[in-house]
Each structure stands twice: as C-alpha cells, then as structure tokens.
C-alpha positions as CSV (number, residue, x, y, z in Angstrom):
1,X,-1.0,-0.6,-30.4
2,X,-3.8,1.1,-28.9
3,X,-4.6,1.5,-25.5
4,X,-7.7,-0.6,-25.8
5,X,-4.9,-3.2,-27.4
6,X,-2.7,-2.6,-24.7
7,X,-5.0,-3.0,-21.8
8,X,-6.5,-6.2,-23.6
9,X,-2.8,-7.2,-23.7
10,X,-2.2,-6.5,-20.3
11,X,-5.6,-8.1,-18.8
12,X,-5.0,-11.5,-21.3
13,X,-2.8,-12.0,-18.1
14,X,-4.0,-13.6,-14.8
15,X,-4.0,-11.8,-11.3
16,X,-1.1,-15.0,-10.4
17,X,-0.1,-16.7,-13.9
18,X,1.6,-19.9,-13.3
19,X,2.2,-21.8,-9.7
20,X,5.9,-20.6,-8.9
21,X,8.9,-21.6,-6.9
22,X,11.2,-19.6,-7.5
23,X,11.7,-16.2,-9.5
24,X,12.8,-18.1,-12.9
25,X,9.8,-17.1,-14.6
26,X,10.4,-13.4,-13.4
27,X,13.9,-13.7,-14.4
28,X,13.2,-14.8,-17.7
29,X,11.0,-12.2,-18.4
30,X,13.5,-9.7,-17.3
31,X,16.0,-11.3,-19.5
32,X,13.6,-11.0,-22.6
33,X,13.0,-7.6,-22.4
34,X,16.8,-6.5,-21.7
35,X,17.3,-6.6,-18.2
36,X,16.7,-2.6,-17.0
37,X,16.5,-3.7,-13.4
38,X,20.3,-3.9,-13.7
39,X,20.8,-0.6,-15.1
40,X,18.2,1.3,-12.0
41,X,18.9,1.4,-8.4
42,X,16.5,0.6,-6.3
43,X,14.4,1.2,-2.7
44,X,13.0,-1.9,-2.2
45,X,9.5,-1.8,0.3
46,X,7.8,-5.0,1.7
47,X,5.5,-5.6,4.1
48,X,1.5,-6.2,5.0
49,X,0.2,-3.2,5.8
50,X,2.2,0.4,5.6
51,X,3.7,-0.1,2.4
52,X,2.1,2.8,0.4
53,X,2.3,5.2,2.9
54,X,6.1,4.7,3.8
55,X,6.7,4.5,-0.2
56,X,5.3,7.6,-0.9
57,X,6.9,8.9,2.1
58,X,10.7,8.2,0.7
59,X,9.7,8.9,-2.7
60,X,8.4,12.6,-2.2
61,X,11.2,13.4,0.1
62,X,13.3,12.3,-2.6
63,X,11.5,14.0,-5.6
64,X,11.7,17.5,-3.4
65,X,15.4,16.7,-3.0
66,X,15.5,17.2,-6.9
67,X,15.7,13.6,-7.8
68,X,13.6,12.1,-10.8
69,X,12.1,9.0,-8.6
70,X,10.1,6.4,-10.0
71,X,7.1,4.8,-7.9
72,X,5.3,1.8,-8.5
73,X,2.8,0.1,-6.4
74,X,-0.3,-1.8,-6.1
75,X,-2.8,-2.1,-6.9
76,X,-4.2,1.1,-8.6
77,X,-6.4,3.0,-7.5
78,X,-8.3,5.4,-9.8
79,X,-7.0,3.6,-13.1
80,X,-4.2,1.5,-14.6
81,X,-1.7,3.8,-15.2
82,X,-1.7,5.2,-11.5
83,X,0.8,2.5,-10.0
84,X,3.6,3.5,-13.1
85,X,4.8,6.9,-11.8
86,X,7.6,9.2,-12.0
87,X,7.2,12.3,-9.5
88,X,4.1,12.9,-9.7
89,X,3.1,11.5,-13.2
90,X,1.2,8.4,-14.2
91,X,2.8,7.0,-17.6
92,X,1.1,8.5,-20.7
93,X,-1.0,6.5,-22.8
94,X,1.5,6.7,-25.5
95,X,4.4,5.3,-23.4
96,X,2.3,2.5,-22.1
97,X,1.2,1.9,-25.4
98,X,4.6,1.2,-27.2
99,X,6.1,-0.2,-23.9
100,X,3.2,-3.2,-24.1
101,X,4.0,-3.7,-27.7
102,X,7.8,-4.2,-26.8
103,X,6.9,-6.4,-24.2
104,X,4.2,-8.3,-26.3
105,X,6.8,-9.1,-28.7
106,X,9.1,-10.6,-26.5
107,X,6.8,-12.8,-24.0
108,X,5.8,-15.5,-26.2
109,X,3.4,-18.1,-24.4
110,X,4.6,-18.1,-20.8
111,X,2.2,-18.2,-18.7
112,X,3.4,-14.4,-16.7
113,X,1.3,-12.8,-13.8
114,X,-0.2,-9.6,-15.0
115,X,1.8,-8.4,-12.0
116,X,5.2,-9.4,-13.9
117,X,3.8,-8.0,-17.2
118,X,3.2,-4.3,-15.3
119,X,6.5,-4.7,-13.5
120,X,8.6,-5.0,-16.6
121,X,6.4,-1.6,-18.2
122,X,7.3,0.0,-15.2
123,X,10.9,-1.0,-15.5
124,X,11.5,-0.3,-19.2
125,X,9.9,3.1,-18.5
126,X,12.0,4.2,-15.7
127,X,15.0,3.4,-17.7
128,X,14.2,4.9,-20.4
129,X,12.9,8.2,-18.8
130,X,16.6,8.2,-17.3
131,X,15.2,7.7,-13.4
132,X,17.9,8.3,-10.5
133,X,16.2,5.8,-8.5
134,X,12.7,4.0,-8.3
135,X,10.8,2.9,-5.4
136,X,9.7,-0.4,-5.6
137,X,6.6,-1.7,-3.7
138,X,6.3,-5.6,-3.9
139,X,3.3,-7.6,-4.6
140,X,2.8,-10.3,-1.9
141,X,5.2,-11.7,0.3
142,X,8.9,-10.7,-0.9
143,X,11.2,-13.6,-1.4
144,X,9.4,-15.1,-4.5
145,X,7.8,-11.8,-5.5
146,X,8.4,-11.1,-9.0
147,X,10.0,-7.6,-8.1
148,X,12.7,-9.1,-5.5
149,X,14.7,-10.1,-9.2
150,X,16.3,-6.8,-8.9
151,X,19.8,-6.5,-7.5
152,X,20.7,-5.6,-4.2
153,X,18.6,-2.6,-3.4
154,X,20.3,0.7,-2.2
155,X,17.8,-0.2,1.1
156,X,15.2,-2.6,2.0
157,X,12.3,-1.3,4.1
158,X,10.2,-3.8,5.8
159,X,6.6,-2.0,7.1
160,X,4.3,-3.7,9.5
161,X,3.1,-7.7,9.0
162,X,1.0,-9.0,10.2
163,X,-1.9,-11.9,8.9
164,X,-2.4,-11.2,5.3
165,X,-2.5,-13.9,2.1
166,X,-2.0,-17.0,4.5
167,X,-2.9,-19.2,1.7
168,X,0.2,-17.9,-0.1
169,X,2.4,-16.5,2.9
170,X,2.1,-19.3,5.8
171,X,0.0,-19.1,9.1
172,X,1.4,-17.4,11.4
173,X,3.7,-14.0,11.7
174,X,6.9,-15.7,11.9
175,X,6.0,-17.5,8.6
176,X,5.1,-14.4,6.4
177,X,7.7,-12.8,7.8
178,X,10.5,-15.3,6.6
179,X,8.5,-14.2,2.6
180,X,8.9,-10.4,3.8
181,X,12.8,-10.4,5.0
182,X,13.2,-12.4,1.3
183,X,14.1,-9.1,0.0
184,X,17.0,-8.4,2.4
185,X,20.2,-9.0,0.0
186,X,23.7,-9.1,0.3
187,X,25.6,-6.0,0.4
188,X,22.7,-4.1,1.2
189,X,21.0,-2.8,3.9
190,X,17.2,-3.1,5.7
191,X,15.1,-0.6,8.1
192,X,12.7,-2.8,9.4
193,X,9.3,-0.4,11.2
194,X,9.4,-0.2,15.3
195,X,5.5,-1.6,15.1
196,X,6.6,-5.3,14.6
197,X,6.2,-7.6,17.3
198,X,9.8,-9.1,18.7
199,X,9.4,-12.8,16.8
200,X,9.5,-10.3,13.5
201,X,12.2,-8.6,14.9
202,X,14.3,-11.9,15.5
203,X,14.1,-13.5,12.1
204,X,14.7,-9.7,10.3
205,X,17.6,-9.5,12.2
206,X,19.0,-12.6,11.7
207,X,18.2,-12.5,8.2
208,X,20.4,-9.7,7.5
209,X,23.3,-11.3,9.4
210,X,23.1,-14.4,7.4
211,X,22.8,-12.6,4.0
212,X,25.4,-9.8,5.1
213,X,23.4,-6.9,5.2
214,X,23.1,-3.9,7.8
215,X,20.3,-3.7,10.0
216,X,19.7,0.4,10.4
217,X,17.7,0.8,13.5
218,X,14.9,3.5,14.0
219,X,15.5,6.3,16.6
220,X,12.1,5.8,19.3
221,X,10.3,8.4,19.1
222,X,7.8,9.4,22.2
223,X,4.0,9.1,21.8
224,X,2.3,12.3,21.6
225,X,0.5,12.8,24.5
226,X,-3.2,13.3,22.8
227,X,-2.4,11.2,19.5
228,X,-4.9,12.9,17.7
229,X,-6.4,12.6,14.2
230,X,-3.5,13.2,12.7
231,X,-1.0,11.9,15.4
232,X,1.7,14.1,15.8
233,X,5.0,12.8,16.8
234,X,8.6,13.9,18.0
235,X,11.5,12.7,16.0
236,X,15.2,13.8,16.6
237,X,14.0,16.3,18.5
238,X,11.7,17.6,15.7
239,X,7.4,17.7,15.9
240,X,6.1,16.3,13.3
241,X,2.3,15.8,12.0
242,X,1.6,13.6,9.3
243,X,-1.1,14.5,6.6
244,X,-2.3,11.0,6.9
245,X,-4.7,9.9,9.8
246,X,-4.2,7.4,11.7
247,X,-1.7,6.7,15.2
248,X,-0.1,4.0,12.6
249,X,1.0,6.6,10.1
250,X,4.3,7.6,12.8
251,X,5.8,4.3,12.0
252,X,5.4,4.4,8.5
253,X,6.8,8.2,8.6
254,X,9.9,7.4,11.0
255,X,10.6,4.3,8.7
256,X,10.7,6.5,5.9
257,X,13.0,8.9,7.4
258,X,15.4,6.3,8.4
259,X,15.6,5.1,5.2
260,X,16.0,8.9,3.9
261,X,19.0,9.6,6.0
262,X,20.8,6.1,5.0
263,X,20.2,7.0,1.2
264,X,22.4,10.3,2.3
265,X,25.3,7.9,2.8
266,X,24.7,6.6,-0.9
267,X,25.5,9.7,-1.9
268,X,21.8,11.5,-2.6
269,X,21.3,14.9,-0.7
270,X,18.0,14.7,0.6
271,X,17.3,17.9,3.0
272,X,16.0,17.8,6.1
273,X,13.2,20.3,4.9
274,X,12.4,17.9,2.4
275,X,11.8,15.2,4.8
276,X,9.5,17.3,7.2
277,X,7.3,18.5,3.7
278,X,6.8,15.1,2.8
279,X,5.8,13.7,6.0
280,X,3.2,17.1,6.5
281,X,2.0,17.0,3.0
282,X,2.2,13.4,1.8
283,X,-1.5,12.2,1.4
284,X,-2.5,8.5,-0.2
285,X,-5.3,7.4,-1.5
286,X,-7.8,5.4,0.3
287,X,-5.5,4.5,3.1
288,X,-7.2,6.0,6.1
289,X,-8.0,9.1,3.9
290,X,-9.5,11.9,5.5
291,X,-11.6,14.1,2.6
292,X,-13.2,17.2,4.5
293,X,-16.1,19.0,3.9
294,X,-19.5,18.8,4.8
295,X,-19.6,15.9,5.9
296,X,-16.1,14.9,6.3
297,X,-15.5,11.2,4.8
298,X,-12.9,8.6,5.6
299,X,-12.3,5.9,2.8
300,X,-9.9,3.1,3.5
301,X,-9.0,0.2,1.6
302,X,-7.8,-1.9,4.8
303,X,-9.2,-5.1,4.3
304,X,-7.1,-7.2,6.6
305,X,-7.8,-7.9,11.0
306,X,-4.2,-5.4,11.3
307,X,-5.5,-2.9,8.6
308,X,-9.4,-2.5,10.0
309,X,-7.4,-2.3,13.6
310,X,-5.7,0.9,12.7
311,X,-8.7,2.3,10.8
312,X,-11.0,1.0,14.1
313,X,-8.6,3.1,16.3
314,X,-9.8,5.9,14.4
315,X,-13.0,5.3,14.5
316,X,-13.2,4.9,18.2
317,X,-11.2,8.6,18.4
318,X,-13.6,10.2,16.6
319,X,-16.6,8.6,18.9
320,X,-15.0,9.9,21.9
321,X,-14.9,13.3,20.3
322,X,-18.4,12.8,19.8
323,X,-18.7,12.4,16.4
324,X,-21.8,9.6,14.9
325,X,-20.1,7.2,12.5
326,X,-22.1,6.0,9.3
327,X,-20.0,3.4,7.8
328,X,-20.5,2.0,4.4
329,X,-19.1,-1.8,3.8
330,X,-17.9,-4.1,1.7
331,X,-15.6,-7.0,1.3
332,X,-14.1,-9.8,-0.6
333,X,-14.6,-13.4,0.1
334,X,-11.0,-13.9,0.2
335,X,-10.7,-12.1,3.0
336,X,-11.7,-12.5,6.9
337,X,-14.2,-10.4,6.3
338,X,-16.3,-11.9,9.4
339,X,-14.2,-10.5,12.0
340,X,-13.9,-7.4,9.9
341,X,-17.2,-6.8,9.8
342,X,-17.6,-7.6,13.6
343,X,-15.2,-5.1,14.4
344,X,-16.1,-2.2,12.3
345,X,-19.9,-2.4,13.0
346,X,-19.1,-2.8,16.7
347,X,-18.0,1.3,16.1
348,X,-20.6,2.4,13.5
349,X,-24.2,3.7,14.5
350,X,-25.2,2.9,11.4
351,X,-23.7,0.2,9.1
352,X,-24.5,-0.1,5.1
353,X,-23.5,-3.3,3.3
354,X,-23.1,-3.4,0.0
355,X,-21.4,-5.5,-2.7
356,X,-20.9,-5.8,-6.5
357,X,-17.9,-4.0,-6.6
358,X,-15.7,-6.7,-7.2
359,X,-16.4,-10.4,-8.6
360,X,-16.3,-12.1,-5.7
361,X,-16.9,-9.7,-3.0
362,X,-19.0,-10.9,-0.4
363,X,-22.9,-11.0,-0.5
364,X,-24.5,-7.5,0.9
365,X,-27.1,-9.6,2.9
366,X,-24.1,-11.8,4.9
367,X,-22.3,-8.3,5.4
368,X,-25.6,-7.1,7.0
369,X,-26.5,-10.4,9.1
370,X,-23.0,-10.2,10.6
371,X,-23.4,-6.7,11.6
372,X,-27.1,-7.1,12.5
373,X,-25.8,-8.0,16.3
374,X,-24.0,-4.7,16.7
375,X,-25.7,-2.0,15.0
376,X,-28.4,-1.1,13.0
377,X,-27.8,-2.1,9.7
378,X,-29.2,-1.2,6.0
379,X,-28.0,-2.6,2.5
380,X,-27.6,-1.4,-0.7
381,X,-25.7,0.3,-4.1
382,X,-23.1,1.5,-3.2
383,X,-24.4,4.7,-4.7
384,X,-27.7,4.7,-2.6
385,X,-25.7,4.1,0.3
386,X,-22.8,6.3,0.5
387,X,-26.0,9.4,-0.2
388,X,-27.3,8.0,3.3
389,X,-24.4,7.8,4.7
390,X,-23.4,11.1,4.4
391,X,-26.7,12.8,5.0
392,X,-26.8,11.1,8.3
393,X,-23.6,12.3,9.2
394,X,-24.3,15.7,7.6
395,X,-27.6,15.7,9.9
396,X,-26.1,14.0,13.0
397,X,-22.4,15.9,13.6
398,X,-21.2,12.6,12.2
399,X,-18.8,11.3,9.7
400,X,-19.0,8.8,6.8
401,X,-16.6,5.7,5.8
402,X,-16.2,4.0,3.0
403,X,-14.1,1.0,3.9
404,X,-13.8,-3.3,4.0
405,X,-12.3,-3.3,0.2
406,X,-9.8,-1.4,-1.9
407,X,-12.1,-2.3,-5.3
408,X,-14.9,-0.8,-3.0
409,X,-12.8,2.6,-2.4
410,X,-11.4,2.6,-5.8
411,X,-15.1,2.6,-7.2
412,X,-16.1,5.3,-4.6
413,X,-13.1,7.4,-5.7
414,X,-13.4,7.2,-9.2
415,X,-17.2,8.0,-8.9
416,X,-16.8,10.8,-6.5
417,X,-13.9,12.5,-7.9
C-alpha cells in the first residue's frame, strides 16, 4: 500500500461512521486488530477546550524525563500524520502505510468512524515502537468515545467544558459533563482543571466515588498580579510563564503538573526541571498561537463561545496596550458562529471574512453582515486577506489574527509555513 492507498483507505471512512450506543463497534475493532490498548498504559485527557495544550503539557514533561511517550490528538493540523506522534515524531509514511494495510485487512464492512480507524494506527504503532506510555486525547465527549475502550488509565485529566457538540453531548454543562467524567474508571484516578464551574465539579466528583477512583485535587495557585501575554503564575511556590498565550493557559499547565506528580507515584521519574521546561517551552499549534515578527500574528482555532472567550481576553489585553487588531475570520456552520462573530468583531478595528476553507463553513458575506454593526468589515480569500491584514497592522502598531475555524488556521499554517 501506498500512501495515496492509504489515505484513500483512511478517508473511505466517515468523520462519525455508524449511530453508536455504546463502544461495541470500538471494541470490536480493537479485538480485530489484536487488542494493543491492553498491552500500553495510558494518560487519558478529555474535555472541551484545553485538551491539547494540557496534553502536550504531560507528554513533553514526560519525554524530557527520558520516557518514549506517545501523543495523539485531533484533529491535525498541518497534515495527517501530525496527530500519530511519538516525542516529537509524526509516524513515517512507511509505518502508516503497512499499519493501514493491517488494519484494512481486518475491518471488513463495518461501518468504523475514520476517528476509530486512526485510533487503532496510532495504537498498533505505539506498541510496536515499544512506547512507555501514550497520551491519549479523546474525540468528543468521553463516555462513548471510541478511545475510552482502553483500560483503566494510569490518570484521567478532565480540562475545561463548557458548550461544545450539544447535538452529540446534551444542552447544558452538567449534561456534557456526565459524557466527559465517562472516562473516569475504576482503580484509577482523575485531575479534573480548577476553571470548571462547581455543577462540573459535583458530578466529577461523584463520578469517581461511584466508579472507585481518586479524585487528585490541584494546589490554587494565585493570579499574577498583571496577567500578561503570557500569564505568569505561582505554583508550589515556583513562577512560572507559559509559552502559550493566553490567562487560560495556567489551568491547563497546573493540570498538567498535577497529573505529572501523580504519574511519580506510578513509578515514572519525571523531574521537577522537566516540568518547568515544558510548561516555558511547550508551544501548540493554532491554539492562541503567538508567531512574532513584523507584524506579530495570532492564529487560533477556537471555534466555540468558551474558546473565542479566552482568545477575546487576549484581544482586549493587547487593545489596552494599545495595539490595532486586524482580525481575519471564518467559521463553520456547525458552529455558533453568530455570537462568535459578535464577539470577536466587537475587538477588531478591522474585521475580514472569508470562507471556502472548509465544506460547509459559513458564507463570507453572513460573516461580514454580522460584523458589519461593530467594525468596519471587508471580505475575501483568505490569501488576499491575511496580506491586508498584516499590512494594516505592520502600518498601524497593530497585530493580525487568524481565528473562527481550525480548517481556517490549518490552511493559513500550511500556506505560511
């Protein structure tokens, strides 16, 4: 198999496959292809926003420890092969390759989620590349996510949820959280983030009692007293600056180090300096990311009310530090892109919609007639308007965003790289 016959493999697959459940289907699939969740021991991440970030977090802390850590998330980014990682290596073509052949030969006709068919790549891979533990990021929701088939994970992290995939989830808060705590499992343990409201709290905590699993609690750590950019925070008695922007990125760091010193009871040596590198160096891709230069550009992938909140608190730092905002825009139907776009454009001095990124993202003209009320507005490629964008900001002390759509910073990414 090729890689053009593995990636026409892989995409033969739709985003969801079948209605589900349960995880039978996932189950099955597992128990075609030989079961390697069992022999791999697992950090298990769920969550609506935060996820990324606190993965990468735990898993770089644990690669500079010395341990061979697998990473898998979604979606990708740049290409395929970037949410199959070990350290810091996407899967080879060749691995991928005879990995989708073994798994082609073994599927038959059931109707899998291309989610499930990456999942069991990544899982043959990381066995067979020998990983001492893989950090697993789920899909949506948790308790019928094909990924919550593994066994009882060394430790559960739960990041921030808020209103994300209602369709799928439920409602309200309380609802997608009962789909979140799902991956809470008996004989376990779970580090739920200190940014969750108290309802979230509740049903976490009474999760784990019911299941039997510890609930490890965060240490508080103080505010610092500017914030900043970069948001600089005390933790056991230790400054620390993330290399992410954004106030939210604390929680996702002091989530990651609670899990990191748990996993030191499981018997991994993670150091304390390897904890502080990760949280100062660890950077994600469009997840409030901060490229400098001249101008400086932010792209973010947030495209849910919580995830353009913590990107607007950014924005509305830099405008009291005087800096113009340009913002370039675009979003997917499925999505409440209305308020989205209400709230970015309410911070931009100049807002550019644009579209065609993504099959069904959301006409440029509706992005700009939403934004109309706040701020001047302009649409376009996505090409033609990141160009303005930046010159504005090049011209006006300003700064230029990319955001609304992770298709929409995946394409600006991969074509500015």
């Amino acid at each position: 198999m090729n890689i053009e016959e593995c990636m026409s493999f892989i995409n033969s697959y739709t985003k969801s496959g079948g209605r589900i459940t349960d995880l039978s289907r996932a189950a099955d699939l597992m128990e075609r292809i030989g079961d390697p969740q069992k022999r791999l021991r697992f950090v298990h991440i769920a969550g609506t926003n935060g996820k990324g970030s606190t993965l990468e977090y735990i898993a770089n802390a644990l690669q500079l420890s010395g341990y061979k850590t697998g990473k898998f998330t979604s979606p990708f980014i740049l290409r395929y092969n970037d949410r199959i990682r070990i350290n810091d290596d996407e899967i080879d073509e060749e691995s991928l390759c005879s990995i989708a052949e073994f798994v082609k030969e073994r599927v038959g006709d059931m109707a899998y989620s291309q989610f499930e068919i990456t999942m069991a790549i990544a899982l043959l891979w990381y066995e067979r590349e020998k990983c001492d533990i893989v950090v697993l990021e789920t899909g949506i929701g948790g308790l019928l996510d094909c990924t919550n088939v593994i066994p009882p994970p060394l430790i559960s992290v739960i990041t921030s949820i808020s209103l994300d995939h209602t369709a799928l989830l439920g409602e309200t808060v309380e609802e997608i959280a009962v789909h979140k705590a799902g991956i809470i499992k008996s004989g376990s343990a779970v580090v739920l983030s200190e940014d969750n409201p108290d309802s979230v709290r509740e049903i976490v905590r009474n999760t784990a009692e019911k299941v039997g699993a510890e609930l490890i609690p965060c240490e508080p750590c103080p505010p610092d007293a500017d914030g900043g950019l970069f948001s600089p925070f005390m933790y056991r008695g230790i400054k620390l600056t993330p290399a992410m922007a954004g106030i939210h990125q604390k929680y996702n760091a002091q989530t990651a180090i609670t899990a990191c010193i748990y996993l030191r009871s499981k018997g991994f040596e993670i150091s304390d300096s390897a904890i502080i590198k990760s949280v100062e160096t660890t950077q994600v891709r469009a997840r409030v990311q901060y490229i400098d230069g001249e101008p400086p550009v932010i792209v973010d992938g947030g495209h849910n009310p919580a995830g353009v909140a913590m990107l607007s608190l950014m924005l509305m730092y830099l405008s009291t530090r005087g800096k113009k905002i340009y913002t370039v825009m675009g979003m997917v139907d499925s999505k409440d892109y209305i308020e989205c776009v209400k709230k970015i454009s309410s911070l931009s001095d100049k807002l550019f919609a644009v579209d065609g990124f993504a099959p069904n993202a959301v006409p440029s003209e509706t992005i700009a007639d939403i934004a109309s009320f706040r701020t001047e507005v302009e649409a376009g490629t996505l090409e033609e308007c990141a160009e303005k964008a930046k010159a504005l900001a090049l011209e006006n002390n300003g700064i230029a965003v990319i955001c609304g759509s992770l298709y929409l910073a995946s394409q600006y990414l991969n074509e500015n790289r």
